[in-house]
C-alpha positions as CSV (number, residue, x, y, z in Angstrom):
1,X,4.6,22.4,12.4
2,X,6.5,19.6,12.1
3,X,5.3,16.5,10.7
4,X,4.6,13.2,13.0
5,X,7.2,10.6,12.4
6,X,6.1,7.0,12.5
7,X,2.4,7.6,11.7
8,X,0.7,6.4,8.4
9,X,-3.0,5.3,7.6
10,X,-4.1,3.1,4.4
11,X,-7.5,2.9,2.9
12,X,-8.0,-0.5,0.1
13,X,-11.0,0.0,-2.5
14,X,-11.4,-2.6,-4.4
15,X,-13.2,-1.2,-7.7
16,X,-14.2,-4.0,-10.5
17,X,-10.6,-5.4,-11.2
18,X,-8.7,-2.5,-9.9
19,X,-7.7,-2.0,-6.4
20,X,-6.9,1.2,-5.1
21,X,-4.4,1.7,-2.2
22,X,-4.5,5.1,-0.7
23,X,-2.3,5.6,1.9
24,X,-2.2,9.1,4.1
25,X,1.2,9.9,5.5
26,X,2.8,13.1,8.0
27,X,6.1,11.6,8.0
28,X,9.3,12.8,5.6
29,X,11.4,10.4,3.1
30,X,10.6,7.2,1.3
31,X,7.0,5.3,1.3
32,X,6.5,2.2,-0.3
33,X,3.4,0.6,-0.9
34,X,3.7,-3.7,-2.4
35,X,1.6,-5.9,-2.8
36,X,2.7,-9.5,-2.1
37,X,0.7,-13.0,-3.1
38,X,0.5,-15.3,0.2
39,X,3.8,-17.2,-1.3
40,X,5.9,-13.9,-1.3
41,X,6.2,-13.1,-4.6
42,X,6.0,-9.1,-4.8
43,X,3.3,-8.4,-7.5
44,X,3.3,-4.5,-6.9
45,X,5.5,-1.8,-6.1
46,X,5.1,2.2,-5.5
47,X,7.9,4.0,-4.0
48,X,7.5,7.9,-3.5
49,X,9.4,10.6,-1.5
50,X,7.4,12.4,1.0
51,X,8.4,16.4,1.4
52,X,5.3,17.1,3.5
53,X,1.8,15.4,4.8
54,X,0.2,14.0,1.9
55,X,-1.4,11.1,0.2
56,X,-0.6,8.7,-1.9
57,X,-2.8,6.8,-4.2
58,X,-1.4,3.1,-5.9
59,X,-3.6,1.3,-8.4
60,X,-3.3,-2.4,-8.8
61,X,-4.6,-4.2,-11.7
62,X,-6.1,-7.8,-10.6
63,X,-7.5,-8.6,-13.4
64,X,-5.0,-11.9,-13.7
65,X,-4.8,-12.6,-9.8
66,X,-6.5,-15.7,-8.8
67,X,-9.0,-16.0,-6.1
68,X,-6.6,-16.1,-2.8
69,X,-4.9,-14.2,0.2
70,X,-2.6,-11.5,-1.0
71,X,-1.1,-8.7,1.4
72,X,-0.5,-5.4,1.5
73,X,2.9,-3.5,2.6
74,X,3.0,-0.2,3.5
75,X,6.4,1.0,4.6
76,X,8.0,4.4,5.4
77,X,11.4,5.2,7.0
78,X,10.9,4.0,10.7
79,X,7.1,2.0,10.2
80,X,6.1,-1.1,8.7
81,X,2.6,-2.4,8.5
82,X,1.0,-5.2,6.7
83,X,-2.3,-5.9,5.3
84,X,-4.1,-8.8,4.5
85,X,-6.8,-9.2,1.4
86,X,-9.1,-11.7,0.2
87,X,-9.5,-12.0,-3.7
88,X,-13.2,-13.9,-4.4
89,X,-13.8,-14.8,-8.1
């Protein structure tokens, strides 16, 4: 079976000062996962080739961020989507 092009979930734990981005994909070819503070200044970046449906787990260490907006970018070869988080200290 051929995978689904242009279809991708994400799941954001936040554990202690760690957040976990776990992003589930059925599409071939390049995923990247940033992570951008609300001035765009990328913080984050995890860039993997996809040879089948799998998942794909980024850990971000936010021990330094301060408490804010900060968003999420999940992109593959023909999808883009963006996700906002809240950082309370």
């Amino acid at each position: 079976m051929e995978p689904t092009v242009g279809n991708f979930g994400l799941v954001v734990t936040i554990h202690g000062n760690q957040i976990e981005i776990v992003a589930e994909t059925r599409e071939r070819g390049k995923f990247d996962i940033e992570f951008y503070s609300l001035q765009g200044q990328k913080l984050h970046t995890s860039s993997q080739t996809i040879n089948e449906e799998q998942y794909i787990i980024s850990n971000v260490d936010i021990t330094n961020f301060a408490t804010g907006s900060y968003f999420i970018v999940a992109k593959s070869a023909t999808m883009q989507k963006t996700y906002q988080i809240n950082i309370i200290r």
